[in-house]
C-alpha positions in Angstrom: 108.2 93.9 135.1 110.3 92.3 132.6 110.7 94.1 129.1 108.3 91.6 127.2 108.7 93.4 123.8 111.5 91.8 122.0 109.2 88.3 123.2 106.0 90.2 122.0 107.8 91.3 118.3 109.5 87.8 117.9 106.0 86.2 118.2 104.9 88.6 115.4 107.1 87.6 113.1 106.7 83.9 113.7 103.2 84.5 112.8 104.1 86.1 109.8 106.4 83.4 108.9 103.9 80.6 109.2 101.3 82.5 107.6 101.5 80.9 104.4 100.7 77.3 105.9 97.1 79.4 106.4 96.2 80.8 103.0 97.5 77.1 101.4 94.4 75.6 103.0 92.3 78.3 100.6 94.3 77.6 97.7 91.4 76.1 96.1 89.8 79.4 95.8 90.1 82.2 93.8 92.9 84.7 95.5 91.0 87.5 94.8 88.2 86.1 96.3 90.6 85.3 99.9 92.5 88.7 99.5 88.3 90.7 99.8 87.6 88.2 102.7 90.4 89.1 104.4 90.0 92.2 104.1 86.2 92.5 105.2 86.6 89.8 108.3 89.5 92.0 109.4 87.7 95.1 109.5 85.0 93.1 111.4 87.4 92.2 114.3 88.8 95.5 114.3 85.4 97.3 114.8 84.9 94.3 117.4 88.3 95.8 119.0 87.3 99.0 118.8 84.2 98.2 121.1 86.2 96.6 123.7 88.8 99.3 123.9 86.0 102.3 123.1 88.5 103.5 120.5 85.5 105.1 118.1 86.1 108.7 119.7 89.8 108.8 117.8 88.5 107.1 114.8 85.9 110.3 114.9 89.3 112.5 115.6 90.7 111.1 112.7 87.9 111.8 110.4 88.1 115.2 111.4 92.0 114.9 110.0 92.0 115.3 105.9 95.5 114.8 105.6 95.4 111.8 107.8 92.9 109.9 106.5 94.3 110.4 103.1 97.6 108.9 104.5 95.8 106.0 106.1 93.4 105.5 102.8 97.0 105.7 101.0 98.1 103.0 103.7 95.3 100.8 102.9 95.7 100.5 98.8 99.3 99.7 99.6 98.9 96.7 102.0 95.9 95.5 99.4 98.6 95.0 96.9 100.7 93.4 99.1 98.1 91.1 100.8 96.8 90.2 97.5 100.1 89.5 95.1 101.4 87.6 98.6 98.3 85.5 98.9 98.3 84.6 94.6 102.2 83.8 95.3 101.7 81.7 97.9 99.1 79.4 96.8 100.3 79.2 93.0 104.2 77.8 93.8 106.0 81.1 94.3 106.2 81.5 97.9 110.5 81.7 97.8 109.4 85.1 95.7 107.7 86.5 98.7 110.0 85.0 101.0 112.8 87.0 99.0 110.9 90.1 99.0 110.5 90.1 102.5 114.5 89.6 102.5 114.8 92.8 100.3 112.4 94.9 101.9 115.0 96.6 103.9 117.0 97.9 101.3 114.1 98.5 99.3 112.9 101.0 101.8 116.0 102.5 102.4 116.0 103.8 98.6 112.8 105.0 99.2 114.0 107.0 102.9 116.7 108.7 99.7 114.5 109.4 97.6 111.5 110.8 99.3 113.0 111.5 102.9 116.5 112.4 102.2 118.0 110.3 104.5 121.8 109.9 104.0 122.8 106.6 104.1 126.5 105.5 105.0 129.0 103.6 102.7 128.3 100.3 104.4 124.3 100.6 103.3 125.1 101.9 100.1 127.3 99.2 99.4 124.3 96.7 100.4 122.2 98.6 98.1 125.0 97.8 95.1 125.2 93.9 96.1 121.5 94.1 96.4 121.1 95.4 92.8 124.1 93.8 91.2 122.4 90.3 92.9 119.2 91.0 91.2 120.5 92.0 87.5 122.4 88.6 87.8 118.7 87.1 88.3 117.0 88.8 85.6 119.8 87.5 83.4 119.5 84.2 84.1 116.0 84.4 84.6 115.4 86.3 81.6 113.0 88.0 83.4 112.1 90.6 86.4 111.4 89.1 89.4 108.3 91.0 89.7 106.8 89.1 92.7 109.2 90.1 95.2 109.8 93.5 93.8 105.8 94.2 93.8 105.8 92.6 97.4 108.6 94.1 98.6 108.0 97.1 97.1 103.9 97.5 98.5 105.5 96.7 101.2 108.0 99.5 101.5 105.7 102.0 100.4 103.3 101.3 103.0 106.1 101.8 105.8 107.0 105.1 104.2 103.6 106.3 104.1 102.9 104.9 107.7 106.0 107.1 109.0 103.4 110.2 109.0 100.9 108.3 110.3 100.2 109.3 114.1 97.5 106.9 115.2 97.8 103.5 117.0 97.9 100.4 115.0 94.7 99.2 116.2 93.1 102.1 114.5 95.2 102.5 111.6 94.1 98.6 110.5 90.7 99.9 111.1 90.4 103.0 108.4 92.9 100.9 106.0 90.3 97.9 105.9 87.3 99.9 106.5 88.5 102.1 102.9 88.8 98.6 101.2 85.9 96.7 102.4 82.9 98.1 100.5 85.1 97.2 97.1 85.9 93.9 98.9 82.1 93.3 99.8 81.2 94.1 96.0 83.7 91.6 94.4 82.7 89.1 96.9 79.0 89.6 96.0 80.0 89.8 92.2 82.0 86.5 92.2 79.5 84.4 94.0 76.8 85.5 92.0 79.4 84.5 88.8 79.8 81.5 90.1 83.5 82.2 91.2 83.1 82.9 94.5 83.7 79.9 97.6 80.5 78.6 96.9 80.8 74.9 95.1 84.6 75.6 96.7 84.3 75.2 100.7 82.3 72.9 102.3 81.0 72.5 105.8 83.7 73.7 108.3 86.1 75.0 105.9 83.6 77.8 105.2 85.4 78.9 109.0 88.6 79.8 107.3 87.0 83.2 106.0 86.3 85.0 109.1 89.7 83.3 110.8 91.7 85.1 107.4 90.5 88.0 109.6 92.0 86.5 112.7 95.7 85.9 111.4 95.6 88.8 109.9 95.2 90.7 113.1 96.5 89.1 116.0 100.1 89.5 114.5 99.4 93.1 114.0 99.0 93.3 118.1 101.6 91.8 119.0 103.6 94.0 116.7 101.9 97.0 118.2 102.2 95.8 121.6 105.4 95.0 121.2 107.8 97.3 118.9 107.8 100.4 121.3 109.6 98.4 123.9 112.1 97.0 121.3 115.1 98.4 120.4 115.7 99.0 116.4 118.8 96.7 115.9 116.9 94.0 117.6 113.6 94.4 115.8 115.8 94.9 112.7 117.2 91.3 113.3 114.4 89.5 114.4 111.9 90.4 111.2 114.5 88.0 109.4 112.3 85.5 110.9 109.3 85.9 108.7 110.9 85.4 105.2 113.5 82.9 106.9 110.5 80.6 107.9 108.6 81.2 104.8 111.8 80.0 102.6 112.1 76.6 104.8 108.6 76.0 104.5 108.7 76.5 100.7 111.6 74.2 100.1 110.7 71.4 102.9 107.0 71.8 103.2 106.0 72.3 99.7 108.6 71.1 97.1 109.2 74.6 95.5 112.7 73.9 93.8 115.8 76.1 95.2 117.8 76.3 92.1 121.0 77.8 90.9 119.9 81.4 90.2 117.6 81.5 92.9 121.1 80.3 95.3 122.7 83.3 93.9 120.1 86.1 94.2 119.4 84.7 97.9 123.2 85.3 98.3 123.7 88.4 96.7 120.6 89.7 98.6 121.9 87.9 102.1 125.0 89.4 101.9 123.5 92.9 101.2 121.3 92.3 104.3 124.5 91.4 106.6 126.4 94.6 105.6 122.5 96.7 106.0 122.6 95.2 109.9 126.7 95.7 110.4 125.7 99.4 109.1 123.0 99.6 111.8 124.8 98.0 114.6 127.8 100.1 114.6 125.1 103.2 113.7 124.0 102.1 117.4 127.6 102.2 119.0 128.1 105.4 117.7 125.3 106.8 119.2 126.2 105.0 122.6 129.5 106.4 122.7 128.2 110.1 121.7 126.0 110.2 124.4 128.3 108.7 127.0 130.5 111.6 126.2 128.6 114.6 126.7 
């Protein structure tokens, strides 16, 4: 059969990218109120895949596994600040911030692989780190501020893939524990809100109330794909094709929703794109090397 996983990873991504089209429709309600319903509808489907799949005897293996579960609980209070900064940025005019974070997440994450892992890193990627970072000073002087979005997005993000590198479950039952650690919070501040009068009550009306439970959907299905997906994919082609997401999310910012590009933002997109171009030349000819080593021996 034909290698399906580049196709399986490329529809991931697309996902991802158009994902912001979804949580638009809630933007009437409070983020914090989507960011616990997501949270608690996805732990719903993923018990409901569990079931299917009879995956409960390694969620009870994993229970068994301190040091696992505190990895995965770790895993979990990372991708809630992601979900829920993301989710605020999108439906209050910011989505080119977490388009841009999603640009930098690379080279976020390779600082992190140096600092934490040790990983040497070659002149090309640490002169994407220095455009990076010279691209994002420019910013904040122009700016005259951090852009905290994308760094908080980016950087949840790139925490939660170093903390996932010791992780040794599948993804099905990694989403599980990471929602299942979140939900009873989530449940609370759902509970709390409504009863406050903050909640999606007075907010939603007849079928809209259906966009809760399908937060839980498009939150997931991506996720499978991914997992079904990346172990058939080579890196320097899953490393190009996750350009998708933010590439999608900046086109529907600008076209969709009349977010304004302006000057600075042209230049820290520039900076950062040409930091990203030298990170993939760095990993491409990382991959020839390697070709040519093992031809050799």
């Amino acid at each position: 059969m034909k290698n399906r996983g580049p196709l399986y990873v490329m529809i991931c991504y697309i996902l991802w990218g158009l994902l912001p089209a979804f949580w638009k429709l809630l933007r009437e309600v409070d983020s914090l109120y989507v960011l616990c319903a997501r949270i608690v509808w996805s732990l719903v489907l993923m018990m409901a895949i569990l079931t299917v799949r009879r995956g409960f005897g390694t969620v009870r293996a994993v229970l068994r596994n301190r040091r696992e579960w505190l990895r995965l609980t770790l895993g979990g209070c990372c991708i809630c600040v992601n979900w829920g900064v993301f989710i605020w940025a999108v439906n209050n005019g910011h989505m080119m911030d977490s388009s841009l974070a999603y640009y930098m997440n690379p080279i976020l994450s390779i600082l992190l692989g140096t600092a934490f892992f040790h990983e040497r890193l070659s002149r090309l990627r640490w002169l994407a780190v220095g455009v990076t970072f010279t691209g994002l000073v420019v910013a904040i002087v122009r700016f005259g501020q951090i852009p905290w979005i994308a760094l908080v997005i980016g950087g949840s993000f790139a925490v939660y893939g170093a903390v996932k590198k010791g992780v040794h479950v599948d993804a099905d039952i990694s989403m599980f524990f990471e929602t299942a650690t979140l939900a009873p919070f989530a449940l609370a501040v759902i509970v709390w809100m409504e009863a406050h009068g903050t909640g999606a009550a007075g907010v939603l009306h007849g079928a809209q109330w259906l966009l809760l439970p399908l937060a839980g959907v498009v939150t997931t299905v991506p996720l499978l794909f991914f997992a079904a997906g990346i172990r058939r994919t080579p890196m320097t082609v899953s490393g190009v094709l996750m350009y998708i997401n933010p590439t999608l999310q900046l086109l529907m910012s600008v076209l969709l929703f009349g977010e304004k590009f302006t000057a600075t933002y042209a230049i820290l997109f520039g900076f950062v794109w040409s930091g990203l171009a030298l990170y993939v030349l760095s990993g491409l000819r990382g991959s020839r090397s390697q070709k040519e080593s093992a031809s050799c021996e």
